[in-house]
VOPAGU-2260 file (C-alpha; in pm, 1 decimal, decimal comma):
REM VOPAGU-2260
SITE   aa  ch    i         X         Y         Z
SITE  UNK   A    0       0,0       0,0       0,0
SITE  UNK   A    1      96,6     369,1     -74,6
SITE  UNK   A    2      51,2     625,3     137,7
SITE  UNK   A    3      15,0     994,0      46,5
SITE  UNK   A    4      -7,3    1339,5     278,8
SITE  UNK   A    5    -323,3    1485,1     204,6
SITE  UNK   A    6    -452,2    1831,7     237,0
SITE  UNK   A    7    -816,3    1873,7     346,6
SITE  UNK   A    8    -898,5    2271,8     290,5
SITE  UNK   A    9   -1282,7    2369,1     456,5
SITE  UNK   A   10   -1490,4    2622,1     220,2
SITE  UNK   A   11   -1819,8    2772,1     305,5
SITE  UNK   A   12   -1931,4    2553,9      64,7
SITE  UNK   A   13   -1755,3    2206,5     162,6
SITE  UNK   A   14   -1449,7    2089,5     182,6
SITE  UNK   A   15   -1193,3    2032,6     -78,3
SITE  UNK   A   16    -880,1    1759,7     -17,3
SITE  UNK   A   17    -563,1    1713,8    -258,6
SITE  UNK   A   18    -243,3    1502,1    -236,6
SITE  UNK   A   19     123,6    1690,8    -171,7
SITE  UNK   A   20     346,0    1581,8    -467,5
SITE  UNK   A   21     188,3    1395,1    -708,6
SITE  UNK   A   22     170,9    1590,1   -1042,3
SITE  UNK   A   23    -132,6    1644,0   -1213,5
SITE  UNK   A   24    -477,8    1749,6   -1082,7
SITE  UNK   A   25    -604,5    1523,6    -809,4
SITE  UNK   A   26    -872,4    1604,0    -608,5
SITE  UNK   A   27   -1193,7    1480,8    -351,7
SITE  UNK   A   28   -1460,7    1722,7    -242,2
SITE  UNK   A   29   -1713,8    1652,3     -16,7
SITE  UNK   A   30   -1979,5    1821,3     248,3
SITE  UNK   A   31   -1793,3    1701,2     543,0
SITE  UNK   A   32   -1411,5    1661,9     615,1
SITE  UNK   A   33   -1461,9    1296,6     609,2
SITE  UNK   A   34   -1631,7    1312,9     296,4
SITE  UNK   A   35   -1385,7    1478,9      79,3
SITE  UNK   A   36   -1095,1    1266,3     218,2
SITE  UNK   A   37   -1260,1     940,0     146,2
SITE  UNK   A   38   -1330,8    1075,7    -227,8
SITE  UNK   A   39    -973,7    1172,0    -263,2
SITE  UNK   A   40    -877,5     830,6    -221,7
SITE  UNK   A   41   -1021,7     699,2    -510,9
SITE  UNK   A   42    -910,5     988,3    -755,1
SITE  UNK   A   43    -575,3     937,1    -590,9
SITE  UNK   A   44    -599,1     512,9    -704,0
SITE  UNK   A   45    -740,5     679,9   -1099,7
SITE  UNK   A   46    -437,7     860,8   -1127,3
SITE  UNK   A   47    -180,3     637,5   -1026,7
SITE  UNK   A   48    -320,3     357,3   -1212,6
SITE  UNK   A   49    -390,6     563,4   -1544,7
SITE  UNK   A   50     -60,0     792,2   -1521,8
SITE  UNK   A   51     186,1     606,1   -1298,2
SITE  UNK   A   52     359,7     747,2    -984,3
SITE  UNK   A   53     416,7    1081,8   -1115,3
SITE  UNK   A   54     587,2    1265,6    -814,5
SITE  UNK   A   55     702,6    1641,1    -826,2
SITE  UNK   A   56    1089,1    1641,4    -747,4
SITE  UNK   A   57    1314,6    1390,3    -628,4
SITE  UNK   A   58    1188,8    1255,6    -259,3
SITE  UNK   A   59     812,9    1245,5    -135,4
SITE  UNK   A   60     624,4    1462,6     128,9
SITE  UNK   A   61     773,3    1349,8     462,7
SITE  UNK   A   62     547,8    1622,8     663,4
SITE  UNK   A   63     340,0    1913,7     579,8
SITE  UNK   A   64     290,3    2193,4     753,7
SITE  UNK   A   65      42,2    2475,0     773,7
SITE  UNK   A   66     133,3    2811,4     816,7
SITE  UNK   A   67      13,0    3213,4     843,4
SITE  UNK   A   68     186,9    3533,8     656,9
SITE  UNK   A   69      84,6    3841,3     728,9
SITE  UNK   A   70     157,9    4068,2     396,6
SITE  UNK   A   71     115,3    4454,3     381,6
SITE  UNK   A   72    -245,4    4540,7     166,7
């Protein structure tokens, strides 16, 4: 089994979730957190399966981090 870091993102519309470095356009979306990570994980199996590993840069995502910037208006 593969394993991939995924980003879940909440909208005021639902939430969104996305794998770090795998090329190409890969993503779940459901109306609860839960939701949108389980439907990731399908799209994530599509893509490997029909494209191969495709991996941005040499080494995969060993941790992720979210952060805040302040930037001047």
């Amino acid at each position: 089994m593969r394993y991939f870091k995924i980003i879940v993102e909440k909208h005021a519309d639902g939430y969104v979730a996305y794998p770090l470095g795998l090329k190409g356009v890969v993503v779940g979306q459901g109306n609860t957190y839960d939701e949108a990570l389980t439907d990731a994980r399908p799209a994530i199996w599509f893509h490997v399966e029909t494209f191969g590993e495709v991996l941005e840069g040499e080494s995969p995502v060993l941790e992720a981090f979210v952060a805040e910037a302040g930037v001047p208006d």
